[in-house]
DODREN-608692 format. One line per field, with one value per residue (C-alpha): residue number from 1; x, y, z. Coordinates in steps of 0.001 Angstrom, whole numbers, plus 500000, padded with zeros to 6 digits. Layout:
REM DODREN-608692
nr: c(NUM,...)
px: c(X,...)
py: c(Y,...)
pz: c(Z,...)
END
This chain:
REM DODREN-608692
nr: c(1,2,3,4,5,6,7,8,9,10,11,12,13,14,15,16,17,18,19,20,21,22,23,24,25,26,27,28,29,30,31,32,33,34,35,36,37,38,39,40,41,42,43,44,45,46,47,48,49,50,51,52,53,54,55,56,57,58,59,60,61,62,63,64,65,66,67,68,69,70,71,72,73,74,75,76,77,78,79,80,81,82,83,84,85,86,87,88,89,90,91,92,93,94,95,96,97,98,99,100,101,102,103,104,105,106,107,108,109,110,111,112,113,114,115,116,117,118,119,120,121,122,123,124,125,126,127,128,129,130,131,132,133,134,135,136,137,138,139,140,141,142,143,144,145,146,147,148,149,150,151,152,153,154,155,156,157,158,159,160,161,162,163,164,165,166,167,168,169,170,171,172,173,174,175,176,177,178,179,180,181,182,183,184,185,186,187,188,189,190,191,192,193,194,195,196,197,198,199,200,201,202,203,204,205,206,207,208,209,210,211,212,213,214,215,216,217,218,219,220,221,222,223,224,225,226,227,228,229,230,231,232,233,234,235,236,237,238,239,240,241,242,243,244,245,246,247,248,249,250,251,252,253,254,255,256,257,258,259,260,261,262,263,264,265,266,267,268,269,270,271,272,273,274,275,276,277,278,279,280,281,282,283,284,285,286,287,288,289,290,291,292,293,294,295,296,297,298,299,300,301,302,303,304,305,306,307,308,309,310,311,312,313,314,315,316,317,318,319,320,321,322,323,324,325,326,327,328,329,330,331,332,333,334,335,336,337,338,339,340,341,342,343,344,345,346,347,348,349,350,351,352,353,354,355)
px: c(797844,798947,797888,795430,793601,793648,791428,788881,790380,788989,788323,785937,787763,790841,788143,787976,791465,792558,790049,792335,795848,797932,797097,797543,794413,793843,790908,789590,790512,789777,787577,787423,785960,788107,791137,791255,793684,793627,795838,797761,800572,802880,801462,799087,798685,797136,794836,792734,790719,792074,790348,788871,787405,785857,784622,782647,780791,778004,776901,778834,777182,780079,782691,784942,783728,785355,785312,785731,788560,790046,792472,795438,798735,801803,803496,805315,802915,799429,798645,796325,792430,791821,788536,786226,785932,782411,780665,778636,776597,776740,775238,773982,772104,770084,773133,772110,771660,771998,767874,767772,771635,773010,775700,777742,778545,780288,780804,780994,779166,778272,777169,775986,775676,773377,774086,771162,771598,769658,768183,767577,768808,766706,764523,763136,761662,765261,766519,763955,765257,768846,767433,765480,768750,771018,767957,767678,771469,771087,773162,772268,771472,771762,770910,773179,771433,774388,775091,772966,775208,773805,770065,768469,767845,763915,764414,766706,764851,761584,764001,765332,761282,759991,763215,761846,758514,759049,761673,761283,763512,766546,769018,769300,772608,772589,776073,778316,781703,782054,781850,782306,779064,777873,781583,781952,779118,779333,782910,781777,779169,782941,783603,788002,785916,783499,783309,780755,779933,778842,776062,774367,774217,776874,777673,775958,779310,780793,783955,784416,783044,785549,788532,787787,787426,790153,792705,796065,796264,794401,795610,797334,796157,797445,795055,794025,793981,790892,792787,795134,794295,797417,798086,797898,794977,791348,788775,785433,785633,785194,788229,788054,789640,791708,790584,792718,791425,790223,787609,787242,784936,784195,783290,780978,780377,777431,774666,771171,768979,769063,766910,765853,766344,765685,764516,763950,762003,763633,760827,758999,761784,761828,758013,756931,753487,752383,753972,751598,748814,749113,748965,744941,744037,740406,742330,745795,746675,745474,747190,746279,744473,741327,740340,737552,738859,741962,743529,746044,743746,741793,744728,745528,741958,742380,745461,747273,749976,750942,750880,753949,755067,751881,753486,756441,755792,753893,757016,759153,757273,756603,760191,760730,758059,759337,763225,762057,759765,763372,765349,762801,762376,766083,766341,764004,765537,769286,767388,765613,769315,770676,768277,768763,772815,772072,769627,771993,774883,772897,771592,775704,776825,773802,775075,778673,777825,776019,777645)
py: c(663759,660891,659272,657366,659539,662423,659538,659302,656543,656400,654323,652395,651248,650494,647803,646026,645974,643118,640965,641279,641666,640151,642571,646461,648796,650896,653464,652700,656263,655558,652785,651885,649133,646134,648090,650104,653177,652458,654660,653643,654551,652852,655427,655208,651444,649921,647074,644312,642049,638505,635082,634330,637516,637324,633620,634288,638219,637085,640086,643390,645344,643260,644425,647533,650923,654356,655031,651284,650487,647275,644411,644737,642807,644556,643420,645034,644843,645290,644844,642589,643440,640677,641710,644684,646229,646195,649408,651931,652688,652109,654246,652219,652517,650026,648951,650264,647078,644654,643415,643948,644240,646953,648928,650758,654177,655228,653704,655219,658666,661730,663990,664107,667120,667102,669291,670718,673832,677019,676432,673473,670484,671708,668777,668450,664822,663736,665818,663594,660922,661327,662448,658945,657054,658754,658948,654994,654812,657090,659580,663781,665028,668521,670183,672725,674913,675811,677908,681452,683792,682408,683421,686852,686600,686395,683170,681585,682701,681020,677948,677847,678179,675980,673071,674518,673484,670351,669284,671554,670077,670185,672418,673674,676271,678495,679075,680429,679202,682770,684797,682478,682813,679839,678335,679482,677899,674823,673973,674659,671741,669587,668736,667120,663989,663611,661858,663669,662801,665027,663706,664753,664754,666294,669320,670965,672578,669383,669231,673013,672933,670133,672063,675247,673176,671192,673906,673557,670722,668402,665012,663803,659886,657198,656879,653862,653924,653104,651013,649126,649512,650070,653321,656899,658408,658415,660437,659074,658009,657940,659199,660571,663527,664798,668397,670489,671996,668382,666544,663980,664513,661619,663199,660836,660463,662413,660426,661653,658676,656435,653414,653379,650154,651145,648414,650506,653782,656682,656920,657461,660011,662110,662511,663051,664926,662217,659030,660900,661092,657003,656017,657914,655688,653731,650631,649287,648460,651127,652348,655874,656042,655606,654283,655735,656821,657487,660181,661398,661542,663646,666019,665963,667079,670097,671478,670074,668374,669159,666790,666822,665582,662799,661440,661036,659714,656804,656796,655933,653731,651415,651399,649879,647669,646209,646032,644271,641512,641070,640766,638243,636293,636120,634528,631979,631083,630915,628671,626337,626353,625164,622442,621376,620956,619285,616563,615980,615278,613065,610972,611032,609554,607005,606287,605332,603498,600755,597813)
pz: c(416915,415409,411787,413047,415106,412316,410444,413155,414956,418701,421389,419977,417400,419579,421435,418325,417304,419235,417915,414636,417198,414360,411388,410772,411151,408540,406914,403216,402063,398137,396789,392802,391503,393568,394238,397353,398954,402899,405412,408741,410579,407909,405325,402222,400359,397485,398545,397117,399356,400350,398177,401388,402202,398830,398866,402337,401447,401655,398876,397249,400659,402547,400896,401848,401527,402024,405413,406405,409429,408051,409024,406600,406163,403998,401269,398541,395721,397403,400989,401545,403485,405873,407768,408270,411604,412825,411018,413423,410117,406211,403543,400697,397513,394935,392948,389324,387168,389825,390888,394657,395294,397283,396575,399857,399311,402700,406403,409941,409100,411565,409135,405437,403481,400548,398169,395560,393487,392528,389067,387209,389332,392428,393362,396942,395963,395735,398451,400856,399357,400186,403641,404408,403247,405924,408887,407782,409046,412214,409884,410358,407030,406442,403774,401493,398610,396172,393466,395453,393794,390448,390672,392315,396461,395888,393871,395835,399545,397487,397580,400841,401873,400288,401650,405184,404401,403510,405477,409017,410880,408947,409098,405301,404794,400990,399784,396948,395803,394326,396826,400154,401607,404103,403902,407355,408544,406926,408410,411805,411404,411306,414329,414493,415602,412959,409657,407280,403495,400456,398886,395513,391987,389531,388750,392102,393178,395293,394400,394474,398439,398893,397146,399650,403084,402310,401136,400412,402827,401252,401881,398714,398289,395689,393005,391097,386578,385121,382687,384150,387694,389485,390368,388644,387547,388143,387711,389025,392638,396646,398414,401734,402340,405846,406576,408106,411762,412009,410490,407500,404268,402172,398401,396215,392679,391639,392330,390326,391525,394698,394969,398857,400592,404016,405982,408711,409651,407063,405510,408206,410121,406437,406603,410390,410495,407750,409308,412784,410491,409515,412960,413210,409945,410921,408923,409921,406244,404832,401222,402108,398290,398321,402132,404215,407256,406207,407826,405691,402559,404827,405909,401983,401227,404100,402688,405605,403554,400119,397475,396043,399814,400023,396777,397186,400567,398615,396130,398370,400943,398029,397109,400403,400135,396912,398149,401710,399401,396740,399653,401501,397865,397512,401101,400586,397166,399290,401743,399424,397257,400676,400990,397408,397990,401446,399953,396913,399441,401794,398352,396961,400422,400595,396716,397968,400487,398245,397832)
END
C-alpha cells in the first residue's frame, strides 16, 4: 500500500487529479493558524497557501482543512497549496468572534466519534449538537461515553440510558482508558478505508483514545511553533493521524460549544419523532410555543417527548434560523457592494471620456 492510499486516497480522488495534472496531490495532515503539514508520496511538508488562493476564498470556510486533498508544488522552504480538491463533506463550526463566519474543522469524514464523559462534563444537549453538525454533513456520528471506570456501573448504565433515549438510533459505546474496555469495539468501527474524527470537549479522554489506537505507530508529523511558526512545537491543534491496521483519525481541539450552521436538515435527522410530530401541526409556521393545534406541544403535554429534548430542539432550530438570515444579510450586502463598485466604474469611465 502505497503513501497515498494509507491516507485514504481512492478512486475518486484519482478522477480529480488530472484536473490539477501539473501539481502534487497531497492530504492536509496538520492545520495551525495559516501554516499547514500536508503528506504525499515525496513525504511530509510545511505549506502556506498561494496569494492567489488567498485573494479568491471567497471566506475562512474555503480555506484548507485537515483532511483536505490539495494541489501542491515543492520548494525548499514551504511548498506551496495551489487548489482544493472537491470535498465529499466539511465539518464546520460558528467561528468564535467572527458574526456569521464559519470556521472548518475537518474534510472528507466517514465517521465521527463524540466523546462525553461520566461525571461532570456529561451533557446530552451538546452531544445532539455535535450529532446535527455531522448528520448536516451526511457524517455517522457515534457516540462514546468515557471515563466508566471512574463512577459505579449503576451511574454510568443511568448514562448510557438516558443517551439511548434521547438519541435511539445511535450507536453509543462506554469505555475506560484504564482498564481497555470498549477499545476493541471502537477500532472495529475503522474500517482501512475510512476517515473518522474525534469530536468533544477537553479533558474527556481524547487524546488518551488516540494514544491507544494509534500505538507505537503513530505517524510522526512536522509540527508548526506557536511563536515563530516554522516548525517544532505545538500544542493545540488538528493533525490527522495514520492508524495502523488501516484507517485515519483526525483529533480536534476540545471544542465545549459549537454554533450550528446547518443549512440543511441536522436538526431535523438529530430529533426524528419531533421533526414527525411538526409535519401533523394544524399551522405550517407554527413556533411550536404557544399554537393551537400544535402537535408537538401536545405530545409534550402527554409525556411523549421530554422537555429537555423539545428545548433544545427549539435551541437549536433557532440557531439555524439566525445563521441562514446572517448568511442571507451578508449576501445581499456583497450584492449591493457589487453594484456600488459597478456604478462607480461606469460613472469613472463616463468621467474620462469628457472632453
Amino acid at each position: 500500500m502505497t503513501q497515498l492510499e494509507r491516507l485514504g486516497y481512492n478512486v475518486e480522488i484519482e478522477r480529480y487529479r488530472s484536473h490539477y495534472s501539473t501539481f502534487d496531490v497531497g492530504r492536509v495532515i496538520v492545520q495551525h493558524r495559516d501554516r499547514y503539514v500536508v503528506a504525499s508520496e515525496t513525504g511530509e511538508h510545511l505549506a502556506e497557501v498561494t496569494g492567489a488562493f488567498r485573494y479568491l476564498a471567497e471566506s475562512s470556510n474555503g480555506f484548507p482543512a485537515v483532511g483536505d486533498w490539495v494541489a501542491v508544488s515543492h520548494h525548499d522552504e514551504l511548498d506551496m497549496i495551489h487548489a482544493v480538491y472537491p470535498r465529499k463533506n466539511v465539518l464546520t463550526r460558528l467561528a468564535v468572534g467572527q458574526y456569521g463566519q464559519l470556521q472548518p474543522v475537518a474534510a472528507n469524514l466517514d465517521l465521527a466519534f463524540i466523546v462525553t464523559a461520566v461525571g461532570h462534563d456529561f451533557n446530552i444537549n451538546r452531544v445532539e449538537r455535535f450529532v446535527a453538525l455531522c448528520l448536516a454533513e451526511g457524517i455517522r456520528p457515534v457516540v462514546l461515553l468515557s471515563k466508566i471506570d471512574l463512577a459505579d456501573t449503576a451511574l454510568s448504565d443511568d448514562m448510557i440510558q438516558q443517551l439511548h433515549n434521547r438519541l435511539p438510533e445511535l450507536t453509543i459505546i462506554p469505555f475506560s482508558s484504564l482498564n481497555g474496555t470498549g477499545y476493541e469495539q471502537i477500532r472495529a468501527m475503522i474500517l482501512p478505508e475510512m476517515t473518522c474524527c474525534l469530536l468533544g470537549s477537553s479533558g474527556v479522554g481524547k487524546s488518551t483514545l488516540l494514544n491507544r489506537l494509534a500505538g507505537a505507530e503513530w505517524m510522526k508529523t512536522l509540527t508548526i511553533s506557536d511563536s515563530t511558526q516554522k516548525g517544532r512545537h505545538m500544542t493545540t491543534h488538528r493533525e490527522l493521524v495514520v492508524l495502523p491496521g488501516g484507517g485515519v483519525l483526525i483529533d480536534n481541539p476540545g471544542m465545549r460549544e459549537v454554533g450550528i450552521s446547518d443549512g440543511g436538515d441536522g436538526v431535523e435527522q438529530t430529533f426524528r419523532e419531533i421533526a414527525d410530530l411538526v409535519r401533523q401541526c394544524r399551522f405550517r409556521d407554527c413556533t411550536h410555543r404557544h399554537e393551537k393545534g400544535c402537535a408537538v406541544l401536545q405530545a409534550l403535554e402527554n409525556g411523549d417527548i421530554s422537555r429537555q429534548a423539545y428545548e433544545n430542539y427549539l435551541r437549536l432550530e433557532r440557531e439555524k434560523h439566525h445563521y441562514q438570515q446572517t448568511l442571507h444579510e451578508k449576501r445581499k450586502g456583497n450584492k449591493k457592494f457589487g453594484k456600488m463598485v459597478k456604478q462607480v466604474l461606469k460613472d469613472k469611465r463616463r468621467f474620462d471620456e469628457l472632453p
